[in-house]
PLY file of the C-alpha trace (Angstrom):
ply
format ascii 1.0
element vertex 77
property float x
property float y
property float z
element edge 76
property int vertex1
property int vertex2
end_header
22.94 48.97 31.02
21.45 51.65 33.33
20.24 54.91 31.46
22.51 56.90 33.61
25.45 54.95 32.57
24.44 55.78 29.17
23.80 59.11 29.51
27.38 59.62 31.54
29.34 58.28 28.82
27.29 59.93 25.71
28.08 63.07 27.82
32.00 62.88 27.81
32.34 61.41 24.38
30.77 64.88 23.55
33.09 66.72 26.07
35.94 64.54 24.33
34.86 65.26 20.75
34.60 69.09 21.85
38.57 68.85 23.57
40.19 66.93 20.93
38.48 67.76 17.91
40.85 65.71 16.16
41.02 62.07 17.56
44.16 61.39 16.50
46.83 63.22 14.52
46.28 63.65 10.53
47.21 59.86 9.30
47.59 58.58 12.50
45.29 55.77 11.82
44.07 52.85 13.82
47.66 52.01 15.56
47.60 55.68 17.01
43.97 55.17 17.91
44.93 52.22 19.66
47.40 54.31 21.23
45.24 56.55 23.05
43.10 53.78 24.31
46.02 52.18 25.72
47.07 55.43 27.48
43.86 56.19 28.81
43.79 52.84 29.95
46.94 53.41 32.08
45.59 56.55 33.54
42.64 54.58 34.88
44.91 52.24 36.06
47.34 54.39 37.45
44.39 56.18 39.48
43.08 52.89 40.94
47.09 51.72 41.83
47.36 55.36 43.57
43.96 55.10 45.65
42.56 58.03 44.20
39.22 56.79 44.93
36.40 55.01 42.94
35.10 58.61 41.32
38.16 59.44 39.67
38.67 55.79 38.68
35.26 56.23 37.23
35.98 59.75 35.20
39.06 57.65 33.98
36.91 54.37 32.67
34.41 57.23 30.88
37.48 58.86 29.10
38.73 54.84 28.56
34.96 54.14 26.68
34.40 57.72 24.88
38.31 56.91 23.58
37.31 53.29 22.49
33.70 54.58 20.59
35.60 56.94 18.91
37.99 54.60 17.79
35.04 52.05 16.67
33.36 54.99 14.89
36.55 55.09 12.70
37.04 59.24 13.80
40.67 58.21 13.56
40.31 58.45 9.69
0 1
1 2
2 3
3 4
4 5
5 6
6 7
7 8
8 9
9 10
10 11
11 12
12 13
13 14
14 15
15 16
16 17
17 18
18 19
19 20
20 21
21 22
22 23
23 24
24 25
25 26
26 27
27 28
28 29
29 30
30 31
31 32
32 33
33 34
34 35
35 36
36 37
37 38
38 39
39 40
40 41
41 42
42 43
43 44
44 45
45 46
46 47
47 48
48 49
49 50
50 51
51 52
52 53
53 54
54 55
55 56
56 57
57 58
58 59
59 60
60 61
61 62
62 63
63 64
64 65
65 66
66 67
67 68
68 69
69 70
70 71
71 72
72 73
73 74
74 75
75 76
């Protein structure tokens, strides 16, 4: 993976972390985790259906990966 790829999404999982402190609600859990991914998922989606162009697709996808690495890094908890 390129080192700017890296660096892009290391940046908005610490934008994400600094937004939405709290990943998911208290006791939310991994279903509610899941949740999120599956709505940012649609928003990425939804941009891509709309033709909003390949750089908000892209600002979509980074929101869909920070969402997932927080989700493997168990912040739901």
């Amino acid at each position: 993976m390129q080192n700017i790829t890296m660096q892009r999404i290391q940046a908005r999982l610490e934008h994400a972390r600094r937004e939405h402190p709290e990943f998911t609600p208290q006791g939310g859990g991994l279903f509610e985790a899941l949740s999120t991914i599956a709505e940012e998922f649609g928003e990425a989606a939804a941009a891509a259906n709309d033709g909003e162009g390949v750089a908000r697709v892209n600002d979509e996808l980074l929101d869909l990966i920070a969402t997932g690495v927080r989700a493997l890094q168990e912040e739901y908890k």
